[in-house]
N, C-alpha and C positions, 0 to 999 in steps of 0.2 A: 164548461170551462170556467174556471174561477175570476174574479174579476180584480187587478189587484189596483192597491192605492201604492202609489211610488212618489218618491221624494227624489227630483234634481237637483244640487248646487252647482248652480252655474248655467245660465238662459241661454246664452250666445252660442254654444256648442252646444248645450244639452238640449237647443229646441230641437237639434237635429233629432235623436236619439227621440224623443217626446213624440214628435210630429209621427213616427213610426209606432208606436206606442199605445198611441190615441186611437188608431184604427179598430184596436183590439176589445175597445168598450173601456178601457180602465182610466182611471184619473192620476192626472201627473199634477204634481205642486213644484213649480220654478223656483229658486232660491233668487233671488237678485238684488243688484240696485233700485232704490223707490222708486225712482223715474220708472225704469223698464219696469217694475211690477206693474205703476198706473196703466201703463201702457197696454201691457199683454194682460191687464185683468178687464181694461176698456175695449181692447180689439185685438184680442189673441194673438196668432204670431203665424208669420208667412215662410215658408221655405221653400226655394227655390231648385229644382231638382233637374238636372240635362240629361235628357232620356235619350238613347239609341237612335238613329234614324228619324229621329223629329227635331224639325229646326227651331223651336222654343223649347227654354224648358217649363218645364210643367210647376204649378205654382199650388202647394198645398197651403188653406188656408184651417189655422186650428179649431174656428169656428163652427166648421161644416163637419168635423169627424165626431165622432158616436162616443169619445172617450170624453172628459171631461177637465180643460185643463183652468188652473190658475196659477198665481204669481205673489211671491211676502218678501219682505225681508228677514235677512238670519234671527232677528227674535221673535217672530210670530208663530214658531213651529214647535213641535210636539215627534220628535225623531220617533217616539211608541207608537205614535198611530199610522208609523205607514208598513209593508210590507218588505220594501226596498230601496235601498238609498242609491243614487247614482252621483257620482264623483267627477263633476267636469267644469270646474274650475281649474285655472293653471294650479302648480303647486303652493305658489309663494301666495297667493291668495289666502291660503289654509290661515295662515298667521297673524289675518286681521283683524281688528276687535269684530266681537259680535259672530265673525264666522268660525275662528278659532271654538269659542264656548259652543257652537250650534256643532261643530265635527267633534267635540268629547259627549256632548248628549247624542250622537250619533251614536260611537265607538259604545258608550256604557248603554243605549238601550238595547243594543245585542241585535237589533235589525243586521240582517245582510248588504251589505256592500258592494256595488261594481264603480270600479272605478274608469272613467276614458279620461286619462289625464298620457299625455307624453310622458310624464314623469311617473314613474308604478310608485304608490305606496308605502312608505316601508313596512307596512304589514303584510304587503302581497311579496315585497322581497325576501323576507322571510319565509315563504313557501317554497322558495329554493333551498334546496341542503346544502352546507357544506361552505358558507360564508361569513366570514367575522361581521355580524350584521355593522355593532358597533363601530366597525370602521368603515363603515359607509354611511355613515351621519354627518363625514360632513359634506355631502353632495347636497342635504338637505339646506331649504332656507330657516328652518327651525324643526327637526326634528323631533322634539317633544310635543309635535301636535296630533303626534302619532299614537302617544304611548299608549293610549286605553284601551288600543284595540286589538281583540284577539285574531290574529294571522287568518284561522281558518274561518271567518265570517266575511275576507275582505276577493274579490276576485280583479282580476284586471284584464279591462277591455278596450284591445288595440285600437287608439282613435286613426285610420287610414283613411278616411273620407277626410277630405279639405273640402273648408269652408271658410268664407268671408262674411264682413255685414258690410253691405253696398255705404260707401259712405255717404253716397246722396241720398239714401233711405231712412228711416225712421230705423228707430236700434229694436226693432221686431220685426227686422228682415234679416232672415238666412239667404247666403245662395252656394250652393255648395259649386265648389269649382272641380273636384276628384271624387266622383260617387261609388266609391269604392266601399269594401265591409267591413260594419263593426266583427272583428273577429274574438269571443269570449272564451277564458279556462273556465270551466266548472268549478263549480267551490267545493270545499271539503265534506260539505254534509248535502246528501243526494234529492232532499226536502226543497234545498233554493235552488237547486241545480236543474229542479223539476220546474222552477218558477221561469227559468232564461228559456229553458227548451218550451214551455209553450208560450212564450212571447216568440220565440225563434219560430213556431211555427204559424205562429199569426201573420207576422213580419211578411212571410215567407207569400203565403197566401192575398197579401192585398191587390186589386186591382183598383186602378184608381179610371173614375171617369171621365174620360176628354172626349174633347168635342168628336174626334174618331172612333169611339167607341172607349170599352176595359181595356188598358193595359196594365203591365208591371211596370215597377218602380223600380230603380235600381235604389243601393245601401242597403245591402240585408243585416240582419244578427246570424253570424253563425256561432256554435254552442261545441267547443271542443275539451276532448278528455283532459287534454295534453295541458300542464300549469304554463308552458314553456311558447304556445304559440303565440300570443300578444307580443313576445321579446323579439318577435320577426321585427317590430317596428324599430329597435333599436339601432339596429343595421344601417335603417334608411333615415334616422337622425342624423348619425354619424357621417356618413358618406355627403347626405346635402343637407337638413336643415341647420346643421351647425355649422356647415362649410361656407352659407351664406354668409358669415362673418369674415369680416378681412380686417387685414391694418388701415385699409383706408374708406372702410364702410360697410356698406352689405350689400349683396346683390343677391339674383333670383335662385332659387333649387335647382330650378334647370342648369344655370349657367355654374353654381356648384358642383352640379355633376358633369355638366356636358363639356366643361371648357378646358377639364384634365380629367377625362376620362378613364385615364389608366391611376390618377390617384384616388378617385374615388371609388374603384374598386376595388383596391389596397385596403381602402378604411373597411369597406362594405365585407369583405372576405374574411379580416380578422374578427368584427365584430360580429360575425356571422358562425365562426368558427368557435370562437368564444363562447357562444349559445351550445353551441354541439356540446362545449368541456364541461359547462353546467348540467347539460343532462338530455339537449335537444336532441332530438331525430332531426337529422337536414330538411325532411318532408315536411316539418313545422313550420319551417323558416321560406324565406322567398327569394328565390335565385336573384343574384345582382342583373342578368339582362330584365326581367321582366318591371325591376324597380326603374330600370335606366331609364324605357320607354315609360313608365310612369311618368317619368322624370319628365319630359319633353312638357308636358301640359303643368307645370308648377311654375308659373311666370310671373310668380309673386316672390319678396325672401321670406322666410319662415317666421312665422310670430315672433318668437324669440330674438331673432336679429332684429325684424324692427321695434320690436319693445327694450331692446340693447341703445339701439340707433337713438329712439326716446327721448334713453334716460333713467330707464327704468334701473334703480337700485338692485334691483332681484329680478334672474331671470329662473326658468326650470334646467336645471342642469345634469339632465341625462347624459352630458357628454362628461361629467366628471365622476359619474354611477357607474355607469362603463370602464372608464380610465383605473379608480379604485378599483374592482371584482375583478379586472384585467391583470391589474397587479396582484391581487392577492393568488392568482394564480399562476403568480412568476410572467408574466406576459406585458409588451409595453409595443406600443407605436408609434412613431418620431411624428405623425402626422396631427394626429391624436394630441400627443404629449401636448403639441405647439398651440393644437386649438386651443383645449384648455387653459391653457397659461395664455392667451390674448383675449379670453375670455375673462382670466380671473382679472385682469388689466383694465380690461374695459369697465368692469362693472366696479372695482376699485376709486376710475375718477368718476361714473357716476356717481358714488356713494359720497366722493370729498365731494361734488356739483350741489348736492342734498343738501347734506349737511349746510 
């Protein structure tokens, strides 16, 4: 088995993805803030994982796995020396000095690409046929951070697993709260496609030691043909992480879906359906009951509305990605429509608050 060198931007979610990774003998390099680099290059990084039928969860520490990780900031790297780049940063991150320049030496060194951002790429959207790309730039927080890169080097990989960093913890604790799977497209050239399936099958293969003996881990990679399965995620954006937003604040996923159930299957059905008009087999995508009951255990509101809630100037706006591709295919939803537009609202007086 080959051993590869992989590049993450972005610590906080991408230890998740890493902490799975490191099992496999290979070396991962964290993109980060200084602080968290000192951090995870002085005492690795912990992730928190809640297994089946065991009343703690299990606590991987990066220290003790057979891969080899560390941690820089966006100008200490060399995008040529690694194998694989991993994308898990929000999107509005892309734009910032330093990591903007480190994602064009990404895109021009022709390394492969997986992305686990909510928001897909625009060069992974591009791999869909049959969309004015160009008018879907402006979902983007600056779309030109995109340009250099060629469509079929970039893949996008559904981030389903929820995670938090404990805010009593040091910022080199994960705990994942929905240990659900990274689910991957293949990429266009069957060479890196080979690199996910034997990560996929390492992944697959870990058993970790507790005090009861070997078990499995939940959060796998799984490695599918289909460009169209990661867009299962958009569905369940739509329906709760963006419903968490209201006129008069935000509240939990659950309480987005659970508390008008019959609207949040409204959203979940057209943006679901939508998938199928692009190109999906329903089989790709995830029936609305089984997100529902997801739904029960999300007792948090989604990144995006508290990072709205904030302040924050720029959120990832997969709910105006959607809203645009909806339209371009003659398609609109009153529910939809309205989020959007108290979304463009909200983020409007945060930008006069900035300013």
């Amino acid at each position: 088995m080959a051993t590869y060198n992989i590049l993450i931007m972005g610590a906080s979610y991408g230890s998740l993805l890493a902490s799975k990774i490191l099992f496999g003998g290979h070396s991962v390099t964290l993109v980060c803030l200084p602080a968290e680099a000192d951090l995870i290059n002085a005492e690795g990084f912990r992730v928190r994982l809640p297994v089946k039928g065991r009343k703690d969860p299990v606590e991987i520490d990066s220290r003790k796995l057979p891969g080899k990780v560390s941690a820089t900031g966006a100008g200490g790297v060399n995008p040529a020396d690694f194998d694989l780049v991993g994308l898990a940063m929000q999107e509005p991150q892309y734009r910032s000095p330093g990591v903007r320049e480190l994602l064009d030496a990404v895109a021009k060194s022709k390394v492969p690409c997986m992305s686990i951002m909510n928001m897909p790429p625009l060069p992974y959207v591009k791999r869909i046929p049959g969309l004015n790309y160009d008018g879907l730039k402006a979902a983007y927080t600056d779309p030109s951070v995109w340009d250099s890169f060629d469509p079929q080097l970039v893949t996008l990989c559904s981030p389903d697993p929820q995670a938090i960093r404990p805010p009593e913890e040091k910022v080199n604790v994960l705990q994942v709260t929905l240990p659900t799977n990274f689910k991957v497209a293949r990429f266009a050239d069957d060479r890196y496609t080979a690199m996910l399936r034997q990560l996929e099958k390492e992944i697959e293969a870990i058993r970790f030691e507790a005090p009861e003996g070997k078990i499995e881990l939940p959060v796998k990679l799984k490695v599918h043909d289909s460009i169209f399965v990661p867009l299962a995620k958009w569905a369940m954006l739509l329906a709760g992480n963006y419903r968490c937003i209201t006129r008069d604040g935000i509240r939990t996923a659950q309480e987005a879906v659970h508390s008008d159930l019959e609207e949040a299957r409204s959203v979940y059905n057209f943006v679901f359906d939508l998938c199928v008009k692009l190109g999906a087999a329903p089989g790709d995508l995830v029936p609305f009951e089984k997100y529902a009951a997801a739904a029960m255990s999300l007792t948090r509101p989604a990144s995006a509305a508290r990072a709205l809630q904030n302040g924050a100037p720029n959120i990832e706006r997969a709910d105006k990605l959607v809203q645009l591709i909806a339209a371009q295919k003659g398609l609109r939803h009153p529910v939809i429509d309205a989020g959007v537009a108290l979304v463009d609202a909200r983020l409007e007086v945060n930008r006069k608050k900035a300013a």
